[in-house]
C-alpha positions in Angstrom: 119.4 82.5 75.2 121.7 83.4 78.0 121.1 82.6 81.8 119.5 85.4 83.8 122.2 87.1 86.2 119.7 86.4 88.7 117.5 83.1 90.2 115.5 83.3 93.3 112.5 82.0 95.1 111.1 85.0 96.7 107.6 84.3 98.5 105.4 82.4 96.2 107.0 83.4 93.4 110.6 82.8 91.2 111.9 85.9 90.5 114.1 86.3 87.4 116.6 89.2 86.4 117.8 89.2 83.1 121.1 90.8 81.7 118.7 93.0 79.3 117.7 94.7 83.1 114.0 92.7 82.5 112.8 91.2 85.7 110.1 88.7 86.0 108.0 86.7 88.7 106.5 84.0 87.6 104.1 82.0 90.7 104.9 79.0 91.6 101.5 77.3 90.5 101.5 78.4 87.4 105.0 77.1 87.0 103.7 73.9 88.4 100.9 73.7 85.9 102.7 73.9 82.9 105.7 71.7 83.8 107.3 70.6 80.8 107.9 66.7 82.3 106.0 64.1 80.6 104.4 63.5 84.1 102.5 66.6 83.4 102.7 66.9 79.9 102.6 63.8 78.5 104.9 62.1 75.9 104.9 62.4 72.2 104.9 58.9 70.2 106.5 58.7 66.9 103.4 59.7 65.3 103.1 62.7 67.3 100.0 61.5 69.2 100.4 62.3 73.0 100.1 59.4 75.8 99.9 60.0 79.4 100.6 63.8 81.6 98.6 64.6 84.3 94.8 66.0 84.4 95.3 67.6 87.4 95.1 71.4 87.0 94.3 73.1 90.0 97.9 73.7 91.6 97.1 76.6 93.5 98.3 75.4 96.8 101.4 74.3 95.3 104.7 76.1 95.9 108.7 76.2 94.9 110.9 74.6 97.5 113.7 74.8 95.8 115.5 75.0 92.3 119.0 73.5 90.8 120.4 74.9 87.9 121.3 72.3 84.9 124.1 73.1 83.6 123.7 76.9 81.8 120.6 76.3 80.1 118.2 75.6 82.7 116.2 74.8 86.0 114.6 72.2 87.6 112.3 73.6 90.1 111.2 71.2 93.5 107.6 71.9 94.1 105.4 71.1 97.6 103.8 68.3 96.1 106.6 66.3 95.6 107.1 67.1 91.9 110.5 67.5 90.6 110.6 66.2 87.2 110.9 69.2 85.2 113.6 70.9 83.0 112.5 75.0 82.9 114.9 75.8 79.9 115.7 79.8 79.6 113.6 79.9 76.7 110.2 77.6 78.5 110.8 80.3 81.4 110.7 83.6 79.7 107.9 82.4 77.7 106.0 81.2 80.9 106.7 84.5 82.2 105.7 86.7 78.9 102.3 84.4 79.2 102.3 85.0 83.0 101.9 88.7 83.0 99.7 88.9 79.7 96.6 86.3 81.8 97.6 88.7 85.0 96.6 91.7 83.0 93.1 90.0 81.3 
């Protein structure tokens, strides 16, 4: 999947344009809740059970600081609570943002 032309933080939200002419604004909590670090998500063993991520759930307070790209495949987004651990590929944020608009609508 390609990068989107365009990354920014614009109020509580990450705003992403995509060369198809898609936009999408994904809010920062939700971003925050479904990190994909193994601080939030927990790790997979070799027997596919899950140890560890975070019970926390209610991030609603929590917003983007920042973001770096990694490389051309991805994000890691700086959140007000002091995590920073996460690696947003293209693919985790346009799914986040699909899922995003479809719970906005229900």
């Amino acid at each position: 999947m390609q990068a989107p032309k365009e990354i920014a933080v614009v109020g509580k939200y990450l705003a992403l344009a995509w060369e198809s002419g898609e936009e999408c604004f994904i809010e920062g909590s939700y971003l925050r809740l479904h990190s994909p670090s193994a601080e939030q998500a927990g790790e997979k063993d070799i027997f596919g059970r899950i140890s560890g991520g975070s019970s926390e759930s209610d991030f609603s307070k929590v917003r983007i600081l920042d973001f770096v790209r990694i490389g051309n495949y991805a994000l890691r987004l700086r959140f007000s609570d002091g995590h920073n651990t996460g690696i947003y590929s293209w693919e985790i944020l346009k799914s986040l943002a699909d899922s995003f608009e479809s719970e906005k609508r229900a």
